[in-house]
C-alpha angles and dihedrals in degrees: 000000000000088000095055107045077053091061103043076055091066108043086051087050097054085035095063097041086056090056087050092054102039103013097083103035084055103057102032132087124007119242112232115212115214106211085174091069103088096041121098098194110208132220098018096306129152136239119220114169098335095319134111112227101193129200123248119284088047149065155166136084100313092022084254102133126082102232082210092059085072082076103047116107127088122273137215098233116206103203108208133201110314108215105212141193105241117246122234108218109182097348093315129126108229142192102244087215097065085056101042136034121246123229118271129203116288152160112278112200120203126206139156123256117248092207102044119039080208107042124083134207117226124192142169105240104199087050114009088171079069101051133009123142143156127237153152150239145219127173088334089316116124121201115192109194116218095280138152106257104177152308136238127200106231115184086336092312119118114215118197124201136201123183142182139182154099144276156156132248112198115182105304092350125093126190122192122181102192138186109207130189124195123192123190131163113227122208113212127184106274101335084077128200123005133180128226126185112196111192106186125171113223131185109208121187122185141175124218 
């Protein structure tokens, strides 16, 4: 019996120092895990709990990707019917059209602004002197500001031209709903220069 209350002595000895050693490492502070620690958030985005919250213009999983780059390709434009104010020369009412050349079908080609994360370039590849504009874009929607966008020479006459719209880019198809407005100076025997404003409405859809 002596021996073994000697030995439950024991056990509840080591026992206890045990507790000393471990217990309180065991049941103190809690460990906090960063799951933010091995993300490099780009562009100025932020990490909560492992996940990159971007700012606005970007996405993806680091925030590395321009939203606006979706857009970027070049696209086949079909220029439709452009609807147009008539033109009064000397006193004569004109057909616009008759004066100054419509658009016809071309190449867009869409790339990002270097000077604004939201803004676009677009240009007409197979002639760029014809069409090139800035824009931007928000969630597929293109906005053109009233802007010159290029001139073409006709018979010796230069004809200058400013536009303006809207539109909408969805995955590889494009739609622009333009206001031009072409201005050229006529020269006529002996009456001399005169100048004609053409403002014409256009709807262009294109595919990428």
């Amino acid at each position: 019996m002596i021996y073994s209350n000697k030995l439950n002595t024991l056990l509840l000895s080591g026992m206890f120092s045990l507790f000393l050693i471990f217990g309180s490492s065991c049941k103190g502070d809690e460990i906090e895990l960063d799951f933010c620690e091995p993300i490099t958030c780009q562009n100025g985005g932020a990490c909560d709990q492992g996940i990159c919250g971007c700012l606005s213009g970007y996405e993806g999983q680091f925030c590395e990707i321009e939203s606006r780059s979706l857009y970027y390709g070049d696209y086949a434009m079909i220029a439709g019917d452009e609807d147009c104010e008539d033109v009064t020369v000397l006193g004569q009412t004109q057909d616009p059209t008759q004066l100054i050349p419509a658009t016809d079908d071309y190449t867009l080609s869409i790339t990002g602004d270097p000077l604004n994360i939201f803004g676009l370039i677009l240009t007409n590849t197979d002639d760029p002197s014809l069409f090139t504009a800035t824009a931007t874009i928000d969630d597929g929607v293109i906005t053109i500001a009233d802007q010159d966008v290029g001139e073409q020479t006709v018979q010796g006459n230069v004809i200058t031209v400013s536009a303006s719209g809207s539109g909408s880019l969805s995955g590889n198809n494009i739609t622009l709903n333009l206001t031009k407005t072409r201005t050229v100076s006529i020269t006529i025997p002996v009456i001399g220069a005169q100048t004609v404003q053409a403002v014409c409405t256009q709807v262009q859809n294109g595919v990428k």
